[in-house]
DRENVEXGU-374908 format. One record per residue (C-alpha): residue number from 1; residue in three letters; x, y, z. Coordinates in steps of 0.25 Angstrom, whole numbers, padded with zeros to 4 digits. Layout:
N
+-------+------+-------+-------+-------+
| tikol | zado |    xx |    yy |    zz |
+-------+------+-------+-------+-------+
|   NUM |  ALA |     X |     Y |     Z |
...
+-------+------+-------+-------+-------+
This chain:
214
+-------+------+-------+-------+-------+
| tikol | zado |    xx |    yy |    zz |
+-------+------+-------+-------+-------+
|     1 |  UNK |  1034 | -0728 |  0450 |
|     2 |  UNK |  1021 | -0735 |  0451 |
|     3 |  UNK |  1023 | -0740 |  0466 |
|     4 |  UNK |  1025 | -0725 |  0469 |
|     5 |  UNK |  1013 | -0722 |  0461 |
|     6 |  UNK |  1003 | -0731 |  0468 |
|     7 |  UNK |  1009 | -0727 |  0482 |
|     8 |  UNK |  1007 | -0713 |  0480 |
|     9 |  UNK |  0993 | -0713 |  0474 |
|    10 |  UNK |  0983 | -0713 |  0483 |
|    11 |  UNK |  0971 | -0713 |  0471 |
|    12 |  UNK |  0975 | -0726 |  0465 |
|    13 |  UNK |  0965 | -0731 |  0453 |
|    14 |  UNK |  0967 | -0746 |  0456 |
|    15 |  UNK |  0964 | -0758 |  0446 |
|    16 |  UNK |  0957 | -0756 |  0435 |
|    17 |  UNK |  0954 | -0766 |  0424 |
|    18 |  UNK |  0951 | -0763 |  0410 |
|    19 |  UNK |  0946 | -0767 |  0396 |
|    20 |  UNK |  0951 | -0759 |  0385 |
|    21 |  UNK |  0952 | -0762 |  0368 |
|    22 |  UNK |  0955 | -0753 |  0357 |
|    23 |  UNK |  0960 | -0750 |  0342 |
|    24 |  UNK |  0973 | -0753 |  0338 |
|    25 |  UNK |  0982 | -0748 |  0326 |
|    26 |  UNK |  0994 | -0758 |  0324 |
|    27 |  UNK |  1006 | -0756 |  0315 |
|    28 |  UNK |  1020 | -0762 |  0315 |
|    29 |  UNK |  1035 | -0754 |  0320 |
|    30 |  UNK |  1048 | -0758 |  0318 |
|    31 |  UNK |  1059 | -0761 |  0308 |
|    32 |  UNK |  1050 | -0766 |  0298 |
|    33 |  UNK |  1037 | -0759 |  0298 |
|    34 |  UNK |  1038 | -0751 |  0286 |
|    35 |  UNK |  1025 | -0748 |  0281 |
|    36 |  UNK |  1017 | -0753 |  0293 |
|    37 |  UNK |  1002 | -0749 |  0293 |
|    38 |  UNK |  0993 | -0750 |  0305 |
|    39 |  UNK |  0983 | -0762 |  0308 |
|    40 |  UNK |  0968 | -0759 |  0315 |
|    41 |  UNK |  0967 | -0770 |  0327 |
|    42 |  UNK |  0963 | -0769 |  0341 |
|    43 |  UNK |  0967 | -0771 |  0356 |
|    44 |  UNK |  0957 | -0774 |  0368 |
|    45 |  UNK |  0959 | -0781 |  0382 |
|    46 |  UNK |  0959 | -0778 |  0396 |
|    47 |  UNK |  0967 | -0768 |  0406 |
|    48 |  UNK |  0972 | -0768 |  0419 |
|    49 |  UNK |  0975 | -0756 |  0426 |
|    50 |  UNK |  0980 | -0753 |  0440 |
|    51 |  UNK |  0980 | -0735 |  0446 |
|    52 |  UNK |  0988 | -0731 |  0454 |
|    53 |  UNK |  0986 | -0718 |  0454 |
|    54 |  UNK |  0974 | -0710 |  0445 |
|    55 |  UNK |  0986 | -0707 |  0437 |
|    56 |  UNK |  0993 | -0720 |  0435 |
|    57 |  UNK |  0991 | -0733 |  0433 |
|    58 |  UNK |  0997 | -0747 |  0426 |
|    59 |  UNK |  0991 | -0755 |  0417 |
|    60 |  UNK |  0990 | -0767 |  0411 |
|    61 |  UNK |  0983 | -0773 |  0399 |
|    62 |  UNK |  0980 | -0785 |  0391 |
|    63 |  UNK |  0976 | -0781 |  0377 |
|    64 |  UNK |  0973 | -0790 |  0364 |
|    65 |  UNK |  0979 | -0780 |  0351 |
|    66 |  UNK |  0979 | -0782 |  0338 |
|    67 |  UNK |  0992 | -0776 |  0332 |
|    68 |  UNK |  0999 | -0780 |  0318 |
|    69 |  UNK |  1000 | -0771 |  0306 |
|    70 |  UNK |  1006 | -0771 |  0291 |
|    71 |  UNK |  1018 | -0767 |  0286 |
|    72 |  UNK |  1026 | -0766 |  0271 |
|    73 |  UNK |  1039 | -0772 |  0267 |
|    74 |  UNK |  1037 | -0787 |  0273 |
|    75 |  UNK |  1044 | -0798 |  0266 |
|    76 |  UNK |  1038 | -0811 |  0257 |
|    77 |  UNK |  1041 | -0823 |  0251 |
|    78 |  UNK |  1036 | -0820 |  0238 |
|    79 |  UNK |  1042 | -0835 |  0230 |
|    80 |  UNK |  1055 | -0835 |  0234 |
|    81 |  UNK |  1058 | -0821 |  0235 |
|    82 |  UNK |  1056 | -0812 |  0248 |
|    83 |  UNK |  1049 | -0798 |  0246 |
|    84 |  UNK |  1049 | -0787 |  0255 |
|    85 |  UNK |  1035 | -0778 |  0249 |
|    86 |  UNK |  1026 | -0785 |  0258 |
|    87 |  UNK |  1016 | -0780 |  0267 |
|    88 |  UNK |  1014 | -0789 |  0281 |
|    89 |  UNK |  1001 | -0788 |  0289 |
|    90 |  UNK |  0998 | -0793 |  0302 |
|    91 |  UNK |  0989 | -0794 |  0313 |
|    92 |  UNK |  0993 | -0798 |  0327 |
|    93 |  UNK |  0987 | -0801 |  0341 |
|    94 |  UNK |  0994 | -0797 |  0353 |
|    95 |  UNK |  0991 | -0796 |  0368 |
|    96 |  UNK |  0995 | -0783 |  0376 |
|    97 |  UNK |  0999 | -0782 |  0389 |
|    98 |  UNK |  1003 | -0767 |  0392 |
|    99 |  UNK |  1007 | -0764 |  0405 |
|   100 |  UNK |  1005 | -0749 |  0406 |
|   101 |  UNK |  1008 | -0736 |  0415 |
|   102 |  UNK |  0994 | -0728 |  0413 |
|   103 |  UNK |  0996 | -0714 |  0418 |
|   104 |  UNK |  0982 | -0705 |  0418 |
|   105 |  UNK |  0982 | -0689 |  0419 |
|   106 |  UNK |  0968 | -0689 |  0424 |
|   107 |  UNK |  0960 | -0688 |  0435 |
|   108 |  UNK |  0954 | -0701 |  0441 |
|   109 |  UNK |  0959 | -0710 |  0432 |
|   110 |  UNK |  0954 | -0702 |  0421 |
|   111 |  UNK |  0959 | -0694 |  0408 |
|   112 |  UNK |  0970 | -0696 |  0399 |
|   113 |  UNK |  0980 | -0706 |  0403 |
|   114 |  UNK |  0995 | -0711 |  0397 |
|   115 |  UNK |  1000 | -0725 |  0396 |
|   116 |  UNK |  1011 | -0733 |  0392 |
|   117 |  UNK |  1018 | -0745 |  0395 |
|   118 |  UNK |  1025 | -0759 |  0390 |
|   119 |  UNK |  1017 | -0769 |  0383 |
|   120 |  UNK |  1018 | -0785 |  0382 |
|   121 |  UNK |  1010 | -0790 |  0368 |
|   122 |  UNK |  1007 | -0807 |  0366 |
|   123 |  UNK |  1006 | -0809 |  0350 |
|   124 |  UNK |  0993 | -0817 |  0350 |
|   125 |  UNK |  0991 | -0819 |  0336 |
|   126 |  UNK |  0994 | -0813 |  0323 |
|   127 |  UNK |  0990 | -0813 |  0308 |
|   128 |  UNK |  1000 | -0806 |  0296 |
|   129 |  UNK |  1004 | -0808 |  0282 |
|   130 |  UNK |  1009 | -0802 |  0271 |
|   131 |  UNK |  1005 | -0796 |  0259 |
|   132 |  UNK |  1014 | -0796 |  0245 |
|   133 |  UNK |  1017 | -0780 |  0238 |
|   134 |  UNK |  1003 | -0782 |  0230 |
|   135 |  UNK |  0997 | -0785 |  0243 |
|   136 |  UNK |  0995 | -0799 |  0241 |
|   137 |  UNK |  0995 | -0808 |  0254 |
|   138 |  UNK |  1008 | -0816 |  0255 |
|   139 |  UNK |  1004 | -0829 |  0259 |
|   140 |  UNK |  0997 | -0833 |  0270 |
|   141 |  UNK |  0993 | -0826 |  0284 |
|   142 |  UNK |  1002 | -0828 |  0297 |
|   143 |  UNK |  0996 | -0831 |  0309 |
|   144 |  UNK |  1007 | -0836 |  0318 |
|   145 |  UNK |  1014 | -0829 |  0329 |
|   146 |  UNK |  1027 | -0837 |  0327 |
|   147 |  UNK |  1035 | -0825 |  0323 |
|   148 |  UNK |  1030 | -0814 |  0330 |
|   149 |  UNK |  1033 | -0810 |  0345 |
|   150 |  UNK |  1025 | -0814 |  0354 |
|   151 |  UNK |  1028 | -0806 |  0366 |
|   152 |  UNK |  1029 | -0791 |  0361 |
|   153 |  UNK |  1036 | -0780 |  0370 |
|   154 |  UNK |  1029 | -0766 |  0367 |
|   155 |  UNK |  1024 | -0754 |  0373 |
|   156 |  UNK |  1012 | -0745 |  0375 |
|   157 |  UNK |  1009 | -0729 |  0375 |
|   158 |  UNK |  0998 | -0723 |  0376 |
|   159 |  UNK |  0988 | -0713 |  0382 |
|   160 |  UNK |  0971 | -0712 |  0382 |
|   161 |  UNK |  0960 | -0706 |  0391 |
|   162 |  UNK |  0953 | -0712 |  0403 |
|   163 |  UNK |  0939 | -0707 |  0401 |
|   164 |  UNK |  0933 | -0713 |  0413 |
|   165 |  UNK |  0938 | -0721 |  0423 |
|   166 |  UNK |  0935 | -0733 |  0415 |
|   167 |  UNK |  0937 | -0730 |  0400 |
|   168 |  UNK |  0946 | -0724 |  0392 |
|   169 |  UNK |  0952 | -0722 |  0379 |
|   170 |  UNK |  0968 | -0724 |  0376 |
|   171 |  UNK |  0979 | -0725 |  0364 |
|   172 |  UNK |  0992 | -0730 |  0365 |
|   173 |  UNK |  1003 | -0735 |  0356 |
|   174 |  UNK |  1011 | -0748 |  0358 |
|   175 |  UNK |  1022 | -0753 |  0352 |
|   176 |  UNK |  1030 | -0767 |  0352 |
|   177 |  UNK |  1045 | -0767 |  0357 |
|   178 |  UNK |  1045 | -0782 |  0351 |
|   179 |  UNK |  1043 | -0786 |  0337 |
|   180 |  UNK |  1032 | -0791 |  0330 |
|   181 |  UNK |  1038 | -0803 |  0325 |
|   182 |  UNK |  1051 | -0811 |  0330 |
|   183 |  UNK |  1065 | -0807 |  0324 |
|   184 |  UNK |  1067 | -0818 |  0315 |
|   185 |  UNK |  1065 | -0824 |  0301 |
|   186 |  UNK |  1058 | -0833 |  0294 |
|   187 |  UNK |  1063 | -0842 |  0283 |
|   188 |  UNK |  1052 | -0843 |  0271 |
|   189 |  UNK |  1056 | -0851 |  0259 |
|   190 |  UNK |  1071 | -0849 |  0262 |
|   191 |  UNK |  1069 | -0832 |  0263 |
|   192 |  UNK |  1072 | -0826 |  0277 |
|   193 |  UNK |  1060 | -0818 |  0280 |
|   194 |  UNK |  1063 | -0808 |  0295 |
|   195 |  UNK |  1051 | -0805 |  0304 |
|   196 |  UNK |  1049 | -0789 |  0302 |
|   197 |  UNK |  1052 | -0780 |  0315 |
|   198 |  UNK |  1040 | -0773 |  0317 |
|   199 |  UNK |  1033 | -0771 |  0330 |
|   200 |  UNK |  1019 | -0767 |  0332 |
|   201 |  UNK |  1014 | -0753 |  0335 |
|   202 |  UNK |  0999 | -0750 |  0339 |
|   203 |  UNK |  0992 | -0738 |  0343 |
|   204 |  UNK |  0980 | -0742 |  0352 |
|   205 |  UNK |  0966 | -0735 |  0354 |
|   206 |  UNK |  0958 | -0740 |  0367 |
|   207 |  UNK |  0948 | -0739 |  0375 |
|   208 |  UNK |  0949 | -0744 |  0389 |
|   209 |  UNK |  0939 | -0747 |  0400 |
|   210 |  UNK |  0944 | -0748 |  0416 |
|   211 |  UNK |  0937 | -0755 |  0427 |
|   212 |  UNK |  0939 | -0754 |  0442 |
|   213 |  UNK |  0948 | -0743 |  0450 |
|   214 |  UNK |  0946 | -0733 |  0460 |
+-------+------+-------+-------+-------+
């Protein structure tokens, strides 16, 4: 389709690079995200983008993005007996790489434009405990990466405004195909504790800037 695009067209766009950053709003979906709540973070990095027409285009971007969230119902060791009232946090650090179909209604590159696409996400880093029924924190804080994915399968949708021929305002959803966390178990003090099935769900607000292009 895209071959037949960029033979056709005669007003290609060309190659632009781009920065662009944003809000985020991160929460958990799945099996297990009872009582989820949504976490503030923050995505920023660059853009690629090739025109092939005033109307379409693909792009590709590599994007740092702070996703994570909280959710009720996560089992402790509290002595020897396993508890299931807990409320588990976390933070996490990944790095986006969506490759997307950018469809734009306007004239020259400009106005309201629609995208969406497959996205690839590297867990970098991450930071989650849990907190006991009274709100207590059970423990200490975990830092590893150990159990969780660390290549994540997902998707993104969204749609946003180009101003100019350079910046522009966007929101999109994306959501995770994979899991958080590996489907496994972990043994603690001869209790069986399984990793939760949740997968993260961000909406993202951004603002992008383009350079280059005819």
């Amino acid at each position: 389709m895209l071959l037949g695009m960029a033979g056709a067209a005669n007003a290609q766009t060309g190659l632009k690079l781009g920065l662009k950053g944003g809000f985020n709003m991160a929460t958990f979906s799945g099996a297990d995200s009872k009582g989820s709540e949504y976490k503030a973070g923050f995505a920023a990095g660059g853009l690629l983008n090739y025109g092939f027409t005033d109307m379409f285009s693909v792009q590709g971007e590599l994007l740092y993005s702070q996703k994570g969230g909280s959710r009720d119902g996560a089992t402790y060791l509290s002595g020897t007996t396993v508890k299931t009232d807990g409320t588990y946090k976390s933070t996490l650090g990944y790095i986006d790489v969506p490759i997307l179909l950018k469809v734009n209604t306007g004239d020259d590159g400009k106005g309201l434009f629609f995208e969406a696409g497959p996205q690839g996400s590297f867990v970098m880093h991450q930071r989650s405990f849990t907190e006991d029924g009274s709100g207590k924190q059970v423990g200490s804080s975990d830092t590893s990466t150990d159990q969780l994915n660390k290549v994540v399968i997902g998707y993104v949708a969204g749609l946003g405004y180009q101003i100019t021929s350079g910046l522009g305002l966007g929101v999109r959803y994306t959501g995770d195909f994979s899991q958080v966390a590996k489907d496994q178990s972990t043994t603690v003090g001869g209790v069986t504790i399984s990793n939760p099935n949740i997968h993260n769900s961000v909406f993202q607000f951004q603002v992008h800037y383009l350079f280059g292009g005819n």
